[in-house]
Every structure is written in C-alpha cells, then in structure tokens.
C-alpha positions as CSV (number, residue, x, y, z in Angstrom):
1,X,-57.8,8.2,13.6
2,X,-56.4,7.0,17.1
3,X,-59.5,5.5,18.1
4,X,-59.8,2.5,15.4
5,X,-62.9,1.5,13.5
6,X,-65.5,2.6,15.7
7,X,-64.6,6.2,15.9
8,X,-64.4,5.7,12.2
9,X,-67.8,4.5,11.9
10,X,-69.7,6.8,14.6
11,X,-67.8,10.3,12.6
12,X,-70.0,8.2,9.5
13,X,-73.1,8.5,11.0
14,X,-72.4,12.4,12.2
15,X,-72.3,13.7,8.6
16,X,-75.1,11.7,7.0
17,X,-77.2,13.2,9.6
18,X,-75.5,16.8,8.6
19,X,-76.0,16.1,5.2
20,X,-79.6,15.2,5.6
21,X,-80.2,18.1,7.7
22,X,-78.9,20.5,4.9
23,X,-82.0,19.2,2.0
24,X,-84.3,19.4,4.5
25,X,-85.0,15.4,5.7
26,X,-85.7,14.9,8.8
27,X,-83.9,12.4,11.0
28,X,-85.1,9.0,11.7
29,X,-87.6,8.8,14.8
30,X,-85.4,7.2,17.6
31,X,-87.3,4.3,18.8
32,X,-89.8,4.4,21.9
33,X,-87.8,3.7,25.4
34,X,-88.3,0.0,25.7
35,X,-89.0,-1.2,21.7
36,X,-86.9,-3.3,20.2
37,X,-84.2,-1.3,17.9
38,X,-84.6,-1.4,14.4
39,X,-82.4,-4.5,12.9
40,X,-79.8,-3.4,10.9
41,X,-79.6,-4.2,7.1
42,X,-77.1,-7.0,6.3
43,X,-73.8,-5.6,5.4
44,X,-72.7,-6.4,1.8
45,X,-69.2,-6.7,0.6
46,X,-68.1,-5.7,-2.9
47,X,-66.9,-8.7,-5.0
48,X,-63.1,-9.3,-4.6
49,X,-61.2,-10.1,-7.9
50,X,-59.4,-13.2,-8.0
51,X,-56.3,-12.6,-6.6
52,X,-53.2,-14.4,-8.9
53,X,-50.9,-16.8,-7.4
54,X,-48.1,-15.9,-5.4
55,X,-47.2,-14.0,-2.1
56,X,-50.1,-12.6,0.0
57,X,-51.0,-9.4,-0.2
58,X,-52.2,-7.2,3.2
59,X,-55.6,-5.8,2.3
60,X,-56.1,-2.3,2.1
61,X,-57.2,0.3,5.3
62,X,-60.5,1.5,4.6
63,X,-61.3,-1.0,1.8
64,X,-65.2,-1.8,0.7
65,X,-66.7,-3.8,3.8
66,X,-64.3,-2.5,6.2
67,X,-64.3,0.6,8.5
68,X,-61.0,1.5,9.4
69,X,-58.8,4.5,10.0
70,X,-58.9,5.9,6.6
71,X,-63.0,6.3,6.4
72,X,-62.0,8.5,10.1
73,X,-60.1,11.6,7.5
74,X,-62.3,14.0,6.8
75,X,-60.1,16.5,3.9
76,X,-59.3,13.8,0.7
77,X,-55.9,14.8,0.6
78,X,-55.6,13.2,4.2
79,X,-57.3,9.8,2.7
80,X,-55.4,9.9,0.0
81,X,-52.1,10.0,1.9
82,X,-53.4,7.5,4.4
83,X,-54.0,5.2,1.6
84,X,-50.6,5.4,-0.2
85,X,-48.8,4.6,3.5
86,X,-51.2,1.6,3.2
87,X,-50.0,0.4,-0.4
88,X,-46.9,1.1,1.4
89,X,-47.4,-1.4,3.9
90,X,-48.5,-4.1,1.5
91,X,-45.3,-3.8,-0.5
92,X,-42.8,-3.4,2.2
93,X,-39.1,-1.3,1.3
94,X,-36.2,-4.0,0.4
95,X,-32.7,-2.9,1.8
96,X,-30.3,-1.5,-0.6
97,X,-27.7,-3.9,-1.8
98,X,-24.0,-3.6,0.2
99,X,-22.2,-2.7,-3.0
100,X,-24.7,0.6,-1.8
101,X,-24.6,0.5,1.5
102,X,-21.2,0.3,2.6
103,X,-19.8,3.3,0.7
104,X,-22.8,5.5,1.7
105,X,-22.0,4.6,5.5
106,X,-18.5,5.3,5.1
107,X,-18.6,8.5,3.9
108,X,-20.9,9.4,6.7
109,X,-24.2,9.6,5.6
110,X,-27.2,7.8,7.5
111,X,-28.4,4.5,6.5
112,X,-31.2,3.9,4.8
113,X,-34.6,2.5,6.5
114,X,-35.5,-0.9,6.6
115,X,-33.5,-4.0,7.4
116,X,-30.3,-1.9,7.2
117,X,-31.4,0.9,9.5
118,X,-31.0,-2.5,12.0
119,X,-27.9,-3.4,10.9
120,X,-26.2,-0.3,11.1
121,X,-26.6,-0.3,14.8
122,X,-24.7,-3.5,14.7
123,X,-21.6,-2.5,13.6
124,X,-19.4,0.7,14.8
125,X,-20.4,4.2,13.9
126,X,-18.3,5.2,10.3
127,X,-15.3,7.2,10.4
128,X,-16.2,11.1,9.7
129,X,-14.4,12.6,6.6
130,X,-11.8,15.1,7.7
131,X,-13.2,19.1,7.1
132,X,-10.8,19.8,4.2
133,X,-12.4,17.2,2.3
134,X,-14.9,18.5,-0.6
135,X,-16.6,15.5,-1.4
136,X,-17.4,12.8,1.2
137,X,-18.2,10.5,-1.0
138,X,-14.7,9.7,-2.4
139,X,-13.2,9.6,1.3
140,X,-12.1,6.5,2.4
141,X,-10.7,6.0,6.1
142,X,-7.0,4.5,6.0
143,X,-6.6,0.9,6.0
144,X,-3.4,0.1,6.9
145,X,-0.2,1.9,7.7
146,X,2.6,0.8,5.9
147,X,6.6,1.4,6.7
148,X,9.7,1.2,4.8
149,X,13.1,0.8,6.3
150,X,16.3,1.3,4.0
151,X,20.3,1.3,4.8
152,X,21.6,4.1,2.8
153,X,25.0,6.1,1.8
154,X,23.3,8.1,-1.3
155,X,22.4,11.6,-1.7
156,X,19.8,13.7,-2.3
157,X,19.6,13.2,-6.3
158,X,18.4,9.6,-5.2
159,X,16.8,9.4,-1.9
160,X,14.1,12.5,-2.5
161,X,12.6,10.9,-6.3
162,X,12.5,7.8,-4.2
163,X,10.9,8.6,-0.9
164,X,8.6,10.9,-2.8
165,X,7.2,8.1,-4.8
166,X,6.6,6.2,-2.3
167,X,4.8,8.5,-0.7
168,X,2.4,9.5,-3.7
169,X,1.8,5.3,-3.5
170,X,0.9,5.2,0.2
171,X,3.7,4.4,2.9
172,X,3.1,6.5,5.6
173,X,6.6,6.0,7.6
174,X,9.9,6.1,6.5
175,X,13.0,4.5,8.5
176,X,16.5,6.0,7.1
177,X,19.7,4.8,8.4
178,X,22.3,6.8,7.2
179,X,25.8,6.7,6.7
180,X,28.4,8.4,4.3
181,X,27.2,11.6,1.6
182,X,23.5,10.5,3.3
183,X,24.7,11.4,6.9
184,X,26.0,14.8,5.7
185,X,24.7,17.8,7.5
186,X,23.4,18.9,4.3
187,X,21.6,15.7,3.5
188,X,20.4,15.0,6.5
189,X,18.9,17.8,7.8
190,X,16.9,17.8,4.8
191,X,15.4,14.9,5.6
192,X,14.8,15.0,9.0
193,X,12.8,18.5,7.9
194,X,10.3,15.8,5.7
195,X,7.0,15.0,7.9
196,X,7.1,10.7,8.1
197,X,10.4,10.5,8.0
198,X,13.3,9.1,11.2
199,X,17.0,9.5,10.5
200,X,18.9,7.0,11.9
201,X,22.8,7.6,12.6
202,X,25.1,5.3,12.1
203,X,26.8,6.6,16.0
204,X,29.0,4.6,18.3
205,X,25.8,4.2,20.5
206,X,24.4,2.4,17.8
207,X,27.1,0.2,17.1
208,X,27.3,-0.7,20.6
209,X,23.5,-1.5,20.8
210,X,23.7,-3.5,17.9
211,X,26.9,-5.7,19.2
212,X,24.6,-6.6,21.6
213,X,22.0,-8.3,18.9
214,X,21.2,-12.0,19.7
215,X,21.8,-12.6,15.8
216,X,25.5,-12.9,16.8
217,X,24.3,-16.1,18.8
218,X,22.5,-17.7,15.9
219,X,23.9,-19.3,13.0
220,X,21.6,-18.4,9.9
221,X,23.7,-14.9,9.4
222,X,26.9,-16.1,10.6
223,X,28.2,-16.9,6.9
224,X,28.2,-13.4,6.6
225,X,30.3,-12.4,9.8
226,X,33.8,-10.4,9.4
227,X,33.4,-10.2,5.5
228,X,34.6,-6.9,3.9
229,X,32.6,-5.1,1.4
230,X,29.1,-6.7,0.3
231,X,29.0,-9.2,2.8
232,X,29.8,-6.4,5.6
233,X,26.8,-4.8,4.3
234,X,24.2,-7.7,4.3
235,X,25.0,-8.2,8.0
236,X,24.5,-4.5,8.7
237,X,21.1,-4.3,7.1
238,X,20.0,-7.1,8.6
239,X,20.6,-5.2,12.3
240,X,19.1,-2.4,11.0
241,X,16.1,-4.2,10.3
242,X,15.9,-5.4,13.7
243,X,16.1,-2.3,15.3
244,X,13.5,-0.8,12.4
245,X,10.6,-3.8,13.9
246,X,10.8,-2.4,17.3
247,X,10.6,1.6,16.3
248,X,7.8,1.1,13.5
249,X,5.6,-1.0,16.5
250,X,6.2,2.0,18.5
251,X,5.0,4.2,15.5
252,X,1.7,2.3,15.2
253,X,2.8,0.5,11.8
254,X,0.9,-2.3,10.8
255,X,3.5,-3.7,7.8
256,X,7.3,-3.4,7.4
257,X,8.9,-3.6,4.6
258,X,12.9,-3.1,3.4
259,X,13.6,-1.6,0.0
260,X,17.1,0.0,-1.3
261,X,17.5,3.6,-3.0
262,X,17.3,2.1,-6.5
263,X,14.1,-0.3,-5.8
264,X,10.5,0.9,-6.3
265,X,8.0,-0.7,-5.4
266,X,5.0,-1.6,-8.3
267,X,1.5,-2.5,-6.8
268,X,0.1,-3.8,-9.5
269,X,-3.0,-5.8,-9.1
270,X,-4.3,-3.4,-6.6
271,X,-8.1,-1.8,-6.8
272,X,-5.8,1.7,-6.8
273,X,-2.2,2.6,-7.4
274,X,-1.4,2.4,-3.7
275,X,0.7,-0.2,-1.6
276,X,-1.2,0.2,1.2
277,X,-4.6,-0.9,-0.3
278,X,-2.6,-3.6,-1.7
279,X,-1.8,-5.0,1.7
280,X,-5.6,-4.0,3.3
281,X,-6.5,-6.3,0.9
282,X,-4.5,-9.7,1.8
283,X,-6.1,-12.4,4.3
284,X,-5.6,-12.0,8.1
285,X,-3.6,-15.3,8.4
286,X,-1.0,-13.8,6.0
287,X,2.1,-13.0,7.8
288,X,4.6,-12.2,4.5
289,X,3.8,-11.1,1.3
290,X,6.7,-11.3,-1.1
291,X,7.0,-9.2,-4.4
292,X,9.0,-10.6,-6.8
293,X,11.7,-8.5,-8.8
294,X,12.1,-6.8,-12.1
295,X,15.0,-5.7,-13.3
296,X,15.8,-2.5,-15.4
297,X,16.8,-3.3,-19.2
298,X,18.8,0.8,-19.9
299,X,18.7,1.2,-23.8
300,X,20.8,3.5,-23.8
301,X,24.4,4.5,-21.8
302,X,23.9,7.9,-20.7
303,X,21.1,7.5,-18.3
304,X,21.3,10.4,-15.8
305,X,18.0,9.7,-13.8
306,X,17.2,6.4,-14.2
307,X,13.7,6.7,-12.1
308,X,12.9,9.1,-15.1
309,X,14.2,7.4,-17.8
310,X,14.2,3.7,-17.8
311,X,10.9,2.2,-18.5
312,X,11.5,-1.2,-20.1
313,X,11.7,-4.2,-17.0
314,X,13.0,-7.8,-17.4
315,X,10.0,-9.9,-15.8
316,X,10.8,-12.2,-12.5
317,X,10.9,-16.1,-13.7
318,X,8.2,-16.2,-11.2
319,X,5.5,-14.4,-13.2
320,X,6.7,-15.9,-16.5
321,X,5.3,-19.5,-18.3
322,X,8.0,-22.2,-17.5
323,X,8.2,-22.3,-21.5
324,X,8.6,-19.4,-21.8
325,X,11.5,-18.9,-19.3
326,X,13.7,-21.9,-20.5
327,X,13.1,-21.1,-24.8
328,X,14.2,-17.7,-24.4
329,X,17.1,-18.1,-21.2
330,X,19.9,-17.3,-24.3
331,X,18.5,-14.4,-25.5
332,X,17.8,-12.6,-22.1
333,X,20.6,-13.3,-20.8
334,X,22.6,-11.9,-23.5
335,X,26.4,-13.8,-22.0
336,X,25.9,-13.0,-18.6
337,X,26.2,-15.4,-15.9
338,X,22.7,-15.5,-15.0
339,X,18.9,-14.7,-15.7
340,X,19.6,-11.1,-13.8
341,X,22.6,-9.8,-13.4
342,X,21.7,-9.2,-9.7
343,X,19.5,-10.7,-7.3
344,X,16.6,-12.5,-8.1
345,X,14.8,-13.8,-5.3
346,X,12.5,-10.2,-4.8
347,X,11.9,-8.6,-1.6
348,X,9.5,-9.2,0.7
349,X,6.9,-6.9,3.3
350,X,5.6,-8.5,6.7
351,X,3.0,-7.9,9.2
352,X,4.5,-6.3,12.3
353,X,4.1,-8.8,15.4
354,X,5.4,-10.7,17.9
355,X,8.7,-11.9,17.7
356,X,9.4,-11.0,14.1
357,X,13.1,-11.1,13.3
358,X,15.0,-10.1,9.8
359,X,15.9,-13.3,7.4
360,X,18.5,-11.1,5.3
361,X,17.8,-8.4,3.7
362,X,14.8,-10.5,1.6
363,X,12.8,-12.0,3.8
364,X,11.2,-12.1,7.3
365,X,10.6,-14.7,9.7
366,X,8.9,-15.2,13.1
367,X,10.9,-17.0,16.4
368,X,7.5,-18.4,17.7
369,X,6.1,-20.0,14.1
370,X,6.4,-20.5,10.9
371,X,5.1,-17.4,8.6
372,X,2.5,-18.0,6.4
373,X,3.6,-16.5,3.3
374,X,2.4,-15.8,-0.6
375,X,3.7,-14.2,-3.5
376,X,1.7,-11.3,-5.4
377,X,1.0,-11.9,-9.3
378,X,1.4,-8.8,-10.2
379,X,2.9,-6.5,-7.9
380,X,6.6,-6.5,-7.9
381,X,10.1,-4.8,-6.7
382,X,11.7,-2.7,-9.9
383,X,15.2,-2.7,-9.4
384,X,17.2,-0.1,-11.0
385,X,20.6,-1.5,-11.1
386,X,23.8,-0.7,-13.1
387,X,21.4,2.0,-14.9
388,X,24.0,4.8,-15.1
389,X,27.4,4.2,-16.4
390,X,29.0,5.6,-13.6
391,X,27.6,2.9,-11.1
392,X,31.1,0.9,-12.6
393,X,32.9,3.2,-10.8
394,X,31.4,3.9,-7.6
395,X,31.2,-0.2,-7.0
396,X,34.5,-0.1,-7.2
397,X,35.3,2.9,-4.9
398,X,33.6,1.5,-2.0
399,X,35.1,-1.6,-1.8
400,X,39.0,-1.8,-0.9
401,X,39.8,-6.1,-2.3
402,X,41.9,-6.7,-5.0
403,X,41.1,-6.9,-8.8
404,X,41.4,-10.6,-8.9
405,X,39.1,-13.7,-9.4
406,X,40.0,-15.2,-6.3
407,X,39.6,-12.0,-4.1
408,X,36.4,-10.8,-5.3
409,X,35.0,-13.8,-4.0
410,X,35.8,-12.6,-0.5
411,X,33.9,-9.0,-0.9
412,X,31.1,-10.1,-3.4
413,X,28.9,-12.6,-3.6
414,X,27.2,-12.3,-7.3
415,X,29.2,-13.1,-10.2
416,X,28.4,-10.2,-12.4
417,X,29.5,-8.2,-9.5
418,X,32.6,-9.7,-9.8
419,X,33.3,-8.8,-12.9
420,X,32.3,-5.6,-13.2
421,X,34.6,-5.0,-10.3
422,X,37.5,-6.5,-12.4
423,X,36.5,-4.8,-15.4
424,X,36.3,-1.4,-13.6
425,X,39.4,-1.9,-11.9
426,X,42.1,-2.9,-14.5
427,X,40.2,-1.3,-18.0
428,X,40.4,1.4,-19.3
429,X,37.4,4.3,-19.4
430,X,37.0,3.0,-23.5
431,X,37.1,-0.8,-22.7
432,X,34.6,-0.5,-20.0
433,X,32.1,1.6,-22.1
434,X,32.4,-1.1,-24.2
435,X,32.2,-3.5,-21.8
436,X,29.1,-1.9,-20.4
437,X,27.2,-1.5,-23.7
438,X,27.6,-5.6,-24.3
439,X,26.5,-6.5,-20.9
440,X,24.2,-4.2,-19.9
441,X,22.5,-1.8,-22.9
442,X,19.7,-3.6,-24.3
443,X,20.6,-1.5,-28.0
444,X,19.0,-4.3,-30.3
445,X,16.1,-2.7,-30.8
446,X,14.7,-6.2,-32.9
447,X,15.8,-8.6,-29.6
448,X,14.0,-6.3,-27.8
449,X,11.0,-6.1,-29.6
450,X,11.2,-10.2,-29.5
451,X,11.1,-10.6,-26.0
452,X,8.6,-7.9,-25.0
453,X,6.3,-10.0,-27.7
454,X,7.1,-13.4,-25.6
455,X,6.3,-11.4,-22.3
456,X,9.9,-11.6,-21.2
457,X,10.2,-7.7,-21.4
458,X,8.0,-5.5,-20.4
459,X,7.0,-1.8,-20.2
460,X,6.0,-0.1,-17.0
461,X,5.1,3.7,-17.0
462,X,3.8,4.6,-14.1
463,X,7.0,5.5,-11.9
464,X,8.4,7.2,-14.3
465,X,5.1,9.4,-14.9
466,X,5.2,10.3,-11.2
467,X,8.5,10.8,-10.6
468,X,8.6,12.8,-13.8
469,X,5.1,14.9,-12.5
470,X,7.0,15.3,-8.8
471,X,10.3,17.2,-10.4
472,X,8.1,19.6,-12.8
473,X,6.1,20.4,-9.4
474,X,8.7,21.7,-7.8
475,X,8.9,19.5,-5.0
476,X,12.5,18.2,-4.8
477,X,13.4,21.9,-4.5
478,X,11.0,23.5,-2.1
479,X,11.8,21.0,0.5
480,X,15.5,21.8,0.9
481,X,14.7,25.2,0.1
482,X,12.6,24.9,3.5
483,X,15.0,23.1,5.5
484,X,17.5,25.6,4.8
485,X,15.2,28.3,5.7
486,X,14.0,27.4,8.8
487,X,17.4,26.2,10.2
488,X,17.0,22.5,9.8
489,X,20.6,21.5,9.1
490,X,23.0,20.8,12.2
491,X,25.6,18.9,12.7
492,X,25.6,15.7,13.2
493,X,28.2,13.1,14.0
494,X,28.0,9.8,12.5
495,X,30.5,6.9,11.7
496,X,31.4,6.5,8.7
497,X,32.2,2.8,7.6
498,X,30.7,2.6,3.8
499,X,31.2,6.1,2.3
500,X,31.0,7.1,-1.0
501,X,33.0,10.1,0.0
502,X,36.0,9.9,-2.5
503,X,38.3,13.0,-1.3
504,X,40.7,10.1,0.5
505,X,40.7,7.7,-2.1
506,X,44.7,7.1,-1.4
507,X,44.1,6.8,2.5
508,X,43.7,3.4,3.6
509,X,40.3,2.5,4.8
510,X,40.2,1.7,8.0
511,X,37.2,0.0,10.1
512,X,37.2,1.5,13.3
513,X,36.5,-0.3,16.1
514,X,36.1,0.1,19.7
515,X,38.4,-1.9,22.6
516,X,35.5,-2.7,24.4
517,X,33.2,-4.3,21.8
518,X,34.2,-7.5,20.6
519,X,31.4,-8.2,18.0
520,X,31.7,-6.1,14.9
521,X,31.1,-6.8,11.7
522,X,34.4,-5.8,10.2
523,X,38.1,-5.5,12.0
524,X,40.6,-5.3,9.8
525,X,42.8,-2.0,8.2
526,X,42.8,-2.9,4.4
527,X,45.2,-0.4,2.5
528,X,44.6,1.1,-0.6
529,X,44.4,-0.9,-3.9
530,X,47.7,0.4,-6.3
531,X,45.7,1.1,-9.8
C-alpha cells in the first residue's frame, strides 16, 4: 500500500498471471530482444454520473480508471476498510458544538478529533475532578471564592443557621468579629472549631490598631464619631471592614462582602442556588454588585426561629413597577414612617483590589477610581428584622439614652427605631404586644393576599427549606458536640463594649478607654436609665 499506484498495478499483473496459470493458459510470449513491445489497449473509463451542484466531492481511492492504494489489498475486508476511510475523507468530521465541548473538557475527558483536537492545545489543560468524586461529568472547578465579614454580639441560636446557610450557598470564608454572648468561651470556641471560619476579638490590640485607621482623617464617616448606641456601632463595622479587605486578600478571596446575623443572602437569577456562581458570572469591569433588600413581613407574634419560619418578604422599591410602588405606599406601609421600617438601601459585595476601602456598612468604594457598579434583578439581601417579639426588648437593653423624642435622636438614626425604643421603654409588656401586632404582624390575611397579587409581597422558600433540612440533620448539634470533645473551648479575653449580657443591667455602662489612645469611638460613662 506504501508504494502508491504502481505497486498497485504491478501486484495486478502477478495474479492474472497466477490465475491463468491455475486453467491451464499459458502466458503471453514476451517479445523477441529488440521488437517493438506490444502497444497497449487504450484505457477506458466508466461513465461518471452527473454530479449535482454544490461542494466538490474528492473522488474515491481505487475508483474505475484509477489504480491506487486500494486495488494493492489483497483480503476484501482490507478493501473494504480502505474504502470506508476514503468516504471518510470525502466527507470530512465537523467539530462538536462548545455547548459539547466545554463541559466534556472540563470534566477531564479528551477532546474530540478534528478542529477541536487543535484547539484544545490552545488553551490550558482542564482541572482534574477530585478522587471522591463519582461522576466527572457533574464536576465543575470553582469559580470564585467568595467572603463574608459580619460584626456580631449574638449567640449560637443565630450565628450557626446563618453561617450554615451560607455555606450550603457557596461562601467559602467567613470573617467573625466578635464581641459580647458571641465572644463567650462557649461560643467562640465553637466557632473557631468550624473549618472557613476566623474569629476576630474585639482585644485592646485591636482597638489600638484600629485608632490608628486613616478613616479618622477623612470626613465621609466623621458624622458618625463619638455617638453612643447605633451610631457607635456603624463606625465600628466600618473598621472592621477595613481590617476584613486586608485578611480576606491574604486568604486568596476574590469578593467581599458584609452581611449581619439576621440577613441572608438570596441569589436569585443565578444558573444554581449558589452566590458564588452568581458573581463568576458578572463582567470583569464590575467592581460592586449591590443586592437590594427584602424585608421580613412575621404573620404571626411568636416567631421563635425566624430563619425557619418567616417566609413572606416585602420587595425592594427597586425591583417593583414605579406604579406599582406609589398606588400601594398606604397599604404597605401600614402607619409606619416609611416603606420599611428599617433600612432600605440593600447591601452590597465588591471585588477585592487595590485600595478598596468600606463606604459604611452598605457599600464599597475604591481611593484610586470610581467603582463601576450594578444592581442584580433578582438576587437580594432578606432581612429578618423585628421577627421575634423579644427583639423590643433587647433594642432597648443595649442602648443606655433616655426614653425621649429628643434623645433617641442622639443613639438612633431610623425613626421606627425610635419608637420602638420609646415604646419598649415606658409601656407596659400588654401595650407593647399590642403595639407590636399593629406595626409589625402582617395578620390581615386579605391585605396580604392584595399585595402579594400586586407583586409587593412575596414568598421565598428556599432559606427556610435549608435551614429547616440543616437542624433535622443534625448539624447545629454535632459541631459543638465536637468542639467540646476535642477541647476547642479556652478562654478568651475580649472587650466588651456592646453586650447583650444583661446580669448588670443596674450597673452603669461604661466605655472604657485607654489614656494613651485618643481616637475612640465612644468616651463617655452613661448611667443607667431609671425605668
């Protein structure tokens, strides 16, 4: 076959002459030395059918008229085989589309032949599924690593659900500072025992580092400065947010992002229930991404785990119909002051870079630029405020102002916060259930059903389902179960300037502060309110 069309022809000649030899007819006389040789007959081709119009065909090895590699095969199965690579040739093997391609060379297998064999070589070998994996084909390499920082004084009952689900929906790193019941022994060392996560003590070190913070110099925070209670606690987040950009770029983090202990975070929109596709999937240029808020609408006032419970959200104005916003303001607001009766303005996640900086405990911003910035359609923060009726209270225990209208405005800065200060402050426990199921229990089952009609309410399932499938595992439990087996929980010293501790309640609550550090958030000794 290697020697082309005249090897094929002279192997013709060889087996005539057997085959002649075999019935018993004698060769052709070779011509005398010298004579002419014997012309040869003229060759004829076979008629060719009319080809139709369109590409051009290669014609067939070993076709009528032409000697070629095939007529060289002596068994048929050879020819045969030789012929279909020819037919294989004519109609050459069109790539696979990339909707094919790509997931096949992610999950490790070889690409196919033709054009994409080529292109393969282009482009970085694929990422190898990990051995525990029983299918290849539904492993997909991580696309971004995603990290949430959170200022905290809660305990267990609230951090696990919510570091749990945020786990299940794909941040990888969690940044805890901790003060208060969270910077207990007991709390803490269960969650320094969790794999992902960094406690942060609130220590005297840390103060001093973060007296040190050029946001003392600049003047977009500095409406904030040596403000007791809610004000107090913007200006710490914000320094804890600083310091959580420089420890998540140490962690390899590609986003940051700062939620509370009663925000979830909804990635709706998203190819999968995961935040971390949501943000593979935003443009390069995109510095910010900000996800509106919903707000929790309880229905009824004895809400004990509100991540479990509450599944009706009030909508963000910002994924509503401008109609639809201003015909139905009365109704959803039901009296209150505003549209929520919190914030409004959403949180935000950015991309970890060069001279990032905190803008509050909202947004992000960038020293060197501008950041580009857009808001998600679907995806959104749900806040899970005032759900339980107790949250009255414990407003009211961490804060040390007075129970009047011109007071509050020194420690809060919402005017529903306000008044539910007041109102837990100078009511009684019957006037403030009452209070509570006017302004925050959405109990008219036929308003409701209006507004989640008009797209004002709306239903969201999904955290509660997984929060709901995490306690029924077992999960909650195991983990301190483990950190108290293996000796996780030491002592710790922390300071102590927000806690929900309320053993002291007559004590007056004192900030302390050190001689030597001039910049603190809070210096004054506030005593005890007399109610």
């Amino acid at each position: 076959i290697a020697l082309g069309r005249n090897a094929g022809a002279g192997a013709d000649s060889v087996r005539r002459c057997r085959r002649r030899w075999r019935r018993g007819v004698a060769p052709p006389a070779a011509p005398p030395h010298g004579a002419p040789a014997r012309a040869r007959p003229p060759r004829v081709r076979a008629p060719v059918a009319r080809r139709r119009r369109g590409r051009r065909r290669l014609p067939l090895a070993g076709s009528p008229g032409r000697a070629g590699p095939v007529e060289a095969a002596g068994p048929p199965l050879l020819r045969r085989l030789l012929r279909g690579g020819a037919r294989r040739l004519r109609r050459p093997r069109l790539p696979l589309p990339p909707r094919l391609v790509l997931p096949l060379r992610r999950a490790g297998h070889p690409p196919p032949q033709g054009t994409a064999f080529f292109q393969s070589h282009l482009r970085p070998p694929p990422r190898r599924p990990p051995a525990d994996v029983p299918d290849p084909l539904i492993f997909r390499p991580p696309v971004c690593q995603v990290c949430v920082q959170t200022s905290t004084s809660a305990g267990l009952d609230q951090i696990l659900p919510w570091l749990y689900y945020h786990k299940v929906v794909g941040v990888a790193h969690f940044l805890l500072f901790v003060e208060g019941k969270a910077a207990k022994p007991s709390v803490a060392g269960v969650l320094e025992s969790i794999p992902g996560v960094k406690v942060v003590y609130r220590t005297k070190e840390l103060e001093e580092q973060q007296a040190r913070s050029r946001i003392w110099d600049e003047t977009w925070l500095s409406g904030f400065f040596y403000k007791p209670c809610n004000y107090e606690l913007f200006v710490k987040q914000s320094l804890n947010m600083e310091m959580a950009i420089v420890m998540a770029r140490e962690s390899g983090m590609d986003w940051i992002m700062h939620l509370d202990t009663d925000e979830l975070l909804y990635p709706g929109g998203a190819s999968e229930y995961s935040i971390r596709r949501l943000l593979a999937d935003v443009p390069e240029d995109v510095d910010m991404v900000i996800f509106p808020n919903y707000e929790s609408s309880v229905e009824r006032d004895d809400i004990k785990d509100p991540f479990s419970e509450v599944s009706m959200f009030k909508k963000n104005y910002d994924h509503l119909p401008k109609d639809t916003y201003f015909g139905m303001y009365k109704e959803a607001t039901r009296g209150n002051p505003n549209y929520f009766i919190t914030y409004g303005n959403g949180k935000s996640a950015a991309r970890i870079q060069d001279h990032l900086r905190p803008n509050g405990a909202h947004r992000w911003h960038n020293y060197a630029k501008s950041p580009n910035e857009i808001k998600l359609e679907e995806a959104a923060v749900l806040h899970y405020t005032y759900t339980k009726f107790s949250d009255l209270t414990s407003r009211r225990d961490r804060c040390g102002c007075k129970p009047t209208k011109e007071d509050v405005k020194r420690c809060f800065m919402l005017d529903f916060d306000r008044a539910a200060f007041i109102i837990a402050s100078t009511a009684s426990e019957e006037d403030m259930l009452r209070w509570y199921n006017e302004r925050v229990v959405w109990n008219d089952k036929q308003l409701n059903l209006k507004l989640l009609r008009k797209g004002v309410l709306t239903r969201i399932y999904a955290p509660m389902a997984i929060v709901q499938g995490l306690r029924e595992s077992g999960v909650f439990t195991s983990v301190i179960a483990a950190a108290v087996d293996n000796a996780k929980v030491g002592q710790k010293e922390s300071v102590d300037r927000n806690s929900t501790d309320h053993d002291h309640e007559d004590e007056p609550r004192t900030s302390f502060v050190a001689a030597n550090n001039a910049r603190k958030i809070l210096n004054v000794v506030e005593p005890a309110p007399a109610y």
